[in-house]
Residue, then its C-alpha position, 0 to 999 in steps of 0.5 A: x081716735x082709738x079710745x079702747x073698748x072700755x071707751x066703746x062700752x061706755x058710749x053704748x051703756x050711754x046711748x042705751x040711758x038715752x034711749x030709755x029716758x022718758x020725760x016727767x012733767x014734774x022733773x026739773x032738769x039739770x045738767x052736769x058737766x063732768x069735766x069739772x068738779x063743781x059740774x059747771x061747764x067752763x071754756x078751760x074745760x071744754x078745750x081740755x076734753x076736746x084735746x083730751x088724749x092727743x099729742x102735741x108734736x112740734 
């Protein structure tokens, strides 16, 4: 899909983050998922940001 240079430039500063990641012995991990407010992944979410952006034409 088309999403725009502004969606682009936000995947590139993301794979740029990844990269430069090091792990810490120390460091516990923790992930977020930012389809939700609470940051807890959920099914409902998960399907709204895989449709997210496409037309239902009937």
């Amino acid at each position: 899909p088309d999403l725009g240079m502004h969606a682009l430039q936000e995947y590139l500063e993301f794979c740029h983050s990844v990269q430069a990641w090091e792990p810490t012995e120390t460091g516990l991990d923790e992930f977020t998922w930012s389809w939700e407010a609470n940051g807890k992944y959920s099914v409902r979410s998960a399907y709204a940001a895989k449709f997210w952006g496409r037309e239902v034409i009937p």
